[in-house]
C-alpha positions in Angstrom: -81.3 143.9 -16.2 -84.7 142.5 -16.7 -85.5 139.2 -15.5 -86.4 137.3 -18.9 -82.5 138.9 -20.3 -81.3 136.9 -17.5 -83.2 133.7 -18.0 -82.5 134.4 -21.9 -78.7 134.1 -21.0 -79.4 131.0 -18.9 -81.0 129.2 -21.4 -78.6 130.1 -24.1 -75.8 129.0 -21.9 -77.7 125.6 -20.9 -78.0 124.8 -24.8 -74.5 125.4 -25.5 -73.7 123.9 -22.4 -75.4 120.8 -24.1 -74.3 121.3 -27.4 -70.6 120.9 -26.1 -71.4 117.9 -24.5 -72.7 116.3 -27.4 -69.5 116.8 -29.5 -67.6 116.2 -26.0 -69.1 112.4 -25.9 -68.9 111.9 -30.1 -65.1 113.0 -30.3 -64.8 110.1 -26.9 -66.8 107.8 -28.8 -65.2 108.1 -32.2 -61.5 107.6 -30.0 -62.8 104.7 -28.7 -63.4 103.3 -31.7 -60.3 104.2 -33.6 -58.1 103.0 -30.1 -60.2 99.9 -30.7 -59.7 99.3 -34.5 -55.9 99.5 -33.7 -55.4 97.6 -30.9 -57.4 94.5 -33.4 -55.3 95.7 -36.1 -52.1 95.1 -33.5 -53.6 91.8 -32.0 -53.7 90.5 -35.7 -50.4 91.4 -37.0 -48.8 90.2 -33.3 -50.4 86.8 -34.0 -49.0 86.8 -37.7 -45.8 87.6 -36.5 -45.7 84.6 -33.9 -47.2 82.0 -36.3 -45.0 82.7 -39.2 -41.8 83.9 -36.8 -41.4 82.0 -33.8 -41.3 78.6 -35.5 -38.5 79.1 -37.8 -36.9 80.4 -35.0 -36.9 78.0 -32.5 -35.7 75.6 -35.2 -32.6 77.2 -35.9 -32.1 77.2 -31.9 -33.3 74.0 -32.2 -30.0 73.4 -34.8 -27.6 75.1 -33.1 -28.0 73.4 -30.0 -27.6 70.2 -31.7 -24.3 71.4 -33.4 -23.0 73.2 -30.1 -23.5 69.5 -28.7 -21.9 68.0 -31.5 -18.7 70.5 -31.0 -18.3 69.6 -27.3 -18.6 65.7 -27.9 -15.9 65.8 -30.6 -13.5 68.5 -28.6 -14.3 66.0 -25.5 -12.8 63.1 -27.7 -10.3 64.9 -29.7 -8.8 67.4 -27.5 -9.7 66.2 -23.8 -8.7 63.1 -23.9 -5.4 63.1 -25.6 -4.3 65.5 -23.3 -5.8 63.9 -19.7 -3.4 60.6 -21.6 -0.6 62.9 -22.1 -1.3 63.9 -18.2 -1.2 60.4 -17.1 1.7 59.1 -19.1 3.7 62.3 -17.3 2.8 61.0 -13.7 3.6 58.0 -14.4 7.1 58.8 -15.9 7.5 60.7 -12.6 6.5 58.6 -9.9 8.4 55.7 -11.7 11.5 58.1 -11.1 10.4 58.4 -7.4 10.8 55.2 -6.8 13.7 54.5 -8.6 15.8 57.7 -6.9 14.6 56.6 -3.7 12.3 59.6 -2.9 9.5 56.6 -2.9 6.1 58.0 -0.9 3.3 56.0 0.1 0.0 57.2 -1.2 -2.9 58.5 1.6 -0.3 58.8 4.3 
């Protein structure tokens, strides 16, 4: 082979070489760009979605702690209470017994 075939065949493959570079670095750049628009597009509907969505949420939680409190104050007066009475009025009954059958026990000793 003659030397300029040779340095044709180097020079061809230099400029396609380059050429493949050039649409190498444009199809990076044009991903870039399109990963960028996206990831704005997803930054702006995530900031929509926690402007208009967390606030009604945290009022409902907001509400249903208030009514979960509210459900454990009345149960603590309706339903505790008559029973720790019903408790008390049983002991009493019982240790008035005690003492009247003899089995009579001091308390703490």
């Amino acid at each position: 082979m003659p030397l300029s075939t040779i340095t044709d065949i180097r020079d061809i493959v230099i400029i396609v070489a380059g050429l493949l570079s050039v649409i190498a670095l444009t199809v990076m750049i044009l991903a870039t760009i399109i990963v960028g628009f996206i990831s704005f597009r997803l930054l702006r509907a995530a900031r929509k979605t926690f402007q208009e969505g967390v606030p009604p949420l945290l009022e409902s939680a907001q509400e249903t702690v208030k009514s979960v409190k509210g459900t454990a104050e009345y149960l603590g007066d309706s339903a505790a209470e008559p029973v720790i009475r019903a408790y008390a009025t049983a002991s009493r009954i019982q240790r008035m017994f005690d003492v009247l059958s003899g089995n009579f026990r001091q308390k703490g000793g």
